[in-house]
VOPAGU-2260 file (C-alpha; in pm, 1 decimal, decimal comma):
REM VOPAGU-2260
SITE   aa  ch    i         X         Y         Z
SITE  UNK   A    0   17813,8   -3300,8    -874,6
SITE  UNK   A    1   17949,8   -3342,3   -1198,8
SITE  UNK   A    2   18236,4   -3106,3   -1278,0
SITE  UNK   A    3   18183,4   -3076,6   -1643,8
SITE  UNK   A    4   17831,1   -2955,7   -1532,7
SITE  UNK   A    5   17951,1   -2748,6   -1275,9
SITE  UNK   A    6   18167,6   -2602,7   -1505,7
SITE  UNK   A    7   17868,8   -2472,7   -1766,7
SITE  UNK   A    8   17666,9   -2311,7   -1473,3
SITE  UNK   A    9   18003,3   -2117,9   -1365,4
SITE  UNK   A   10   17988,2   -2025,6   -1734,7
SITE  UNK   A   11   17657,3   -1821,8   -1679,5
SITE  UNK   A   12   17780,5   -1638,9   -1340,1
SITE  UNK   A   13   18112,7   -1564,2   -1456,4
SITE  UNK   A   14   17928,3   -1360,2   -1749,1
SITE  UNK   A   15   17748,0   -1189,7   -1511,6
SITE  UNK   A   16   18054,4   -1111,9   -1348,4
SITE  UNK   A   17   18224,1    -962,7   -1623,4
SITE  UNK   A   18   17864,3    -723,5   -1692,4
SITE  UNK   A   19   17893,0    -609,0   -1339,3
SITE  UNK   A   20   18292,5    -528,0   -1430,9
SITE  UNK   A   21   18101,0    -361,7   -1752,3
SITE  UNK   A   22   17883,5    -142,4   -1577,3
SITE  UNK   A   23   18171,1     -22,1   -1351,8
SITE  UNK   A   24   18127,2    -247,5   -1043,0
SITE  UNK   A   25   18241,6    -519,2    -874,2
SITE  UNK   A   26   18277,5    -814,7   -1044,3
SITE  UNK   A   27   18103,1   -1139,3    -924,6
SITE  UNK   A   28   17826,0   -1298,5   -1083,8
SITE  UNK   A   29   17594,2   -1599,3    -949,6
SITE  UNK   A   30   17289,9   -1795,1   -1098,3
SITE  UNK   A   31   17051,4   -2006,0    -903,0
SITE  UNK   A   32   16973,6   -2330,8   -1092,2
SITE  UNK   A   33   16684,7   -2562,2   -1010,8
SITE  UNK   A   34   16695,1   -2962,0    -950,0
SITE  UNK   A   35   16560,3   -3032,5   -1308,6
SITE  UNK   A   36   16902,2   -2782,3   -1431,3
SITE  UNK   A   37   16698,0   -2472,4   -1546,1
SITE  UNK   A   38   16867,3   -2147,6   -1447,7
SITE  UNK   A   39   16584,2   -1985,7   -1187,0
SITE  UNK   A   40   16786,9   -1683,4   -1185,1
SITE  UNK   A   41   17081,0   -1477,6   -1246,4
SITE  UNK   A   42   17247,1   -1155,7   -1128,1
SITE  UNK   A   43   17576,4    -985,0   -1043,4
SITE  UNK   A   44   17709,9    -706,6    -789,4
SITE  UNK   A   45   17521,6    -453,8    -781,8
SITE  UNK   A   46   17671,2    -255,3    -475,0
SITE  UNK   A   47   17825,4      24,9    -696,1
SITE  UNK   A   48   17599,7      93,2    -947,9
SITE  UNK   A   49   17252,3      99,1    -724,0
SITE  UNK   A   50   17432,6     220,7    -384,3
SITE  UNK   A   51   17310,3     -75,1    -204,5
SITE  UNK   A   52   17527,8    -238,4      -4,9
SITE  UNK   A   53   17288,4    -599,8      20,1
SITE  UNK   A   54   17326,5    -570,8    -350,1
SITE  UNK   A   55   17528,1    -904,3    -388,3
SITE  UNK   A   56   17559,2   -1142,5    -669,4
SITE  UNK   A   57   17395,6   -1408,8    -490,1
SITE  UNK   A   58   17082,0   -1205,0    -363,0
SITE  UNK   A   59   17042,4   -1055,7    -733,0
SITE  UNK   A   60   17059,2   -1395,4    -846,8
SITE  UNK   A   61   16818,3   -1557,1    -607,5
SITE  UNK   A   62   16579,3   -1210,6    -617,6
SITE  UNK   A   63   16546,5   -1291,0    -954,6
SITE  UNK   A   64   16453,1   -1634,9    -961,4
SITE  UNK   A   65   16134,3   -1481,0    -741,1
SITE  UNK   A   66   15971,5   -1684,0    -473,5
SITE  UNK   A   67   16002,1   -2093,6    -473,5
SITE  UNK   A   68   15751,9   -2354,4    -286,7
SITE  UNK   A   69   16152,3   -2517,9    -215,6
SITE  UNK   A   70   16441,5   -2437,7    -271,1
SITE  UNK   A   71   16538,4   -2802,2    -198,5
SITE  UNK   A   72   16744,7   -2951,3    -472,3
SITE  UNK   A   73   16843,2   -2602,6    -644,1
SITE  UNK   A   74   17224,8   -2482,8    -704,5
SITE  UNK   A   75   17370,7   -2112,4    -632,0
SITE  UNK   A   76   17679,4   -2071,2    -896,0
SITE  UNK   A   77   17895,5   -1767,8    -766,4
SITE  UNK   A   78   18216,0   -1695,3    -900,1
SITE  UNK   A   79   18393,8   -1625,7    -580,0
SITE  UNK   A   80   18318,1   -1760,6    -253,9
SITE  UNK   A   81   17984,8   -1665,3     -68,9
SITE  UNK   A   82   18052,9   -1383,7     186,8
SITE  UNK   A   83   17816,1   -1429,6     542,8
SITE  UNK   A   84   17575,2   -1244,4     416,6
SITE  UNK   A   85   17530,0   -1468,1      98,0
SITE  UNK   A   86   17616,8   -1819,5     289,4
SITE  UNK   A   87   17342,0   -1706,0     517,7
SITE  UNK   A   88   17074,3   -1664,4     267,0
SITE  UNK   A   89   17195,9   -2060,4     154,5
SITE  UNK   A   90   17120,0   -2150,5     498,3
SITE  UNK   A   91   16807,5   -1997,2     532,8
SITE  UNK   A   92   16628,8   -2089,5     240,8
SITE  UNK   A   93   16784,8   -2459,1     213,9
SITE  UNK   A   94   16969,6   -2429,0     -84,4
SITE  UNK   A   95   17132,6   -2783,0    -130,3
SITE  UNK   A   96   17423,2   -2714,3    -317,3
SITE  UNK   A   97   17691,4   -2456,3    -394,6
SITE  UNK   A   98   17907,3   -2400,1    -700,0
SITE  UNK   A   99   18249,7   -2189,6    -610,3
SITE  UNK   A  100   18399,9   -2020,5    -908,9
SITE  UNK   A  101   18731,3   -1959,0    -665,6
SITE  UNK   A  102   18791,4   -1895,9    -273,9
SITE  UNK   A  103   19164,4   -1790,9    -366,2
SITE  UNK   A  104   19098,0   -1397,7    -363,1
SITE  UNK   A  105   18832,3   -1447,6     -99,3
SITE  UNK   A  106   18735,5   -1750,2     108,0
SITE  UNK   A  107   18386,8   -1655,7     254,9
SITE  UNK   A  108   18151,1   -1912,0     450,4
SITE  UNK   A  109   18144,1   -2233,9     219,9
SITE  UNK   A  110   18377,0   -2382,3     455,6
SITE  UNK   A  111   18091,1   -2286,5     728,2
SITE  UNK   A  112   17789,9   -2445,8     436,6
SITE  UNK   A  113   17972,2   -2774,4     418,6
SITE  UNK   A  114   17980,8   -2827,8     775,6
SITE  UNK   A  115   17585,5   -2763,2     793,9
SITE  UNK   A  116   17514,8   -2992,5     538,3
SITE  UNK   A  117   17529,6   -2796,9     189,3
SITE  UNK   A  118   17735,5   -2963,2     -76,2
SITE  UNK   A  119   17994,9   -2736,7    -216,7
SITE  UNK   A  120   18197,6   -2740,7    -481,4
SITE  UNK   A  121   18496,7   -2570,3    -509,8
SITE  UNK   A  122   18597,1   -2487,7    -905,1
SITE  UNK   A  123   18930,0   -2307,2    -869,3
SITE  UNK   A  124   18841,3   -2148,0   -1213,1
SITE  UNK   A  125   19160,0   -1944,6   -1305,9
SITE  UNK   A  126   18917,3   -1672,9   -1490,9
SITE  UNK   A  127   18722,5   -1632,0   -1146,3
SITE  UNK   A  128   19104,4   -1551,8   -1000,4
SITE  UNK   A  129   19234,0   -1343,7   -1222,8
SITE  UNK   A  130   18962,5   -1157,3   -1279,7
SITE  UNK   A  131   18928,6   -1084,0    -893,5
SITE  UNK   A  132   19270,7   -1025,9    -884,6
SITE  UNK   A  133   19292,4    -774,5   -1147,4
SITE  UNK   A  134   18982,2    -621,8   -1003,7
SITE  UNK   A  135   19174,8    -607,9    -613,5
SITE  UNK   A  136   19437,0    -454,2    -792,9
SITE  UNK   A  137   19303,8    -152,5    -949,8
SITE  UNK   A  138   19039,1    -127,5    -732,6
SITE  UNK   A  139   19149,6    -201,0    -401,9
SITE  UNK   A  140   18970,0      50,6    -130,0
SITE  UNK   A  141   18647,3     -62,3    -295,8
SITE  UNK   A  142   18745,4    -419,1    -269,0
SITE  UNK   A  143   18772,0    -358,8      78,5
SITE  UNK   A  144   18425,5    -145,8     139,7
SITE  UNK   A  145   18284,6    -466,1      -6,9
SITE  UNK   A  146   18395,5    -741,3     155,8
SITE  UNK   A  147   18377,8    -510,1     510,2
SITE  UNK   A  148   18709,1    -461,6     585,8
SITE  UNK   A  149   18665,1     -61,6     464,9
């Protein structure tokens, strides 16, 4: 995929991110692009503010793109690495490609999607990072709860 592409999509995750941080929860953000480069849908953590803990960036975003005859050829942008949960719903729906804003803070299962055939590509945006980081920092017994070590 082209990285100056790549790059744009992040763009519209990472501003999700930063309303979930708005809203007073965790910050990741994700969009779900189709093959022709339309954003499908978009969405961010939601785990705080709705007391849902399936409330991920990644099912917000692909919620809201609502149902698809395929998902062949689409793109989920998340600015941090996909957790199980979220490299599951990749796998099950066929989701050909994944954008990674960063897997410094947290490396999830995009190691696991390349192996089984998804196309990932790994950003290593330094806003992702430091905006997780920051987050960890201040926040760091939620971080925890969320990524099931709590």
């Amino acid at each position: 995929m082209d990285q100056e592409l790549a790059r744009r999509w992040l763009a519209t995750a990472v501003s999700e991110a930063r309303a979930g941080l708005a809203e007073g929860g965790i910050p990741i953000g994700a969009a779900l692009y189709g093959a022709d480069g339309r954003v499908l849908g978009r969405g961010h953590n939601r785990r705080v503010q709705d007391g849902d803990p399936s409330a991920h960036a990644e099912t917000a975003a692909f919620r809201a793109a609502g149902r698809q005859r395929s998902y062949r050829g689409t793109t989920m942008v998340t600015t941090l690495s996909p957790c199980w949960y979220c490299s599951g719903l990749v796998r099950q729906f066929g989701i050909s490609r994944v954008v990674v804003g960063e897997a410094e803070t947290f490396r999830g299962g995009h190691g696991w999607l390349a192996e089984h055939g998804v196309e990932v590509v790994v950003l290593d945006d330094p806003r992702c990072a430091s905006l997780m980081r920051e987050f960890i920092g201040k926040n760091p017994a939620l971080w925890h709860e969320d990524i099931g070590g709590g």
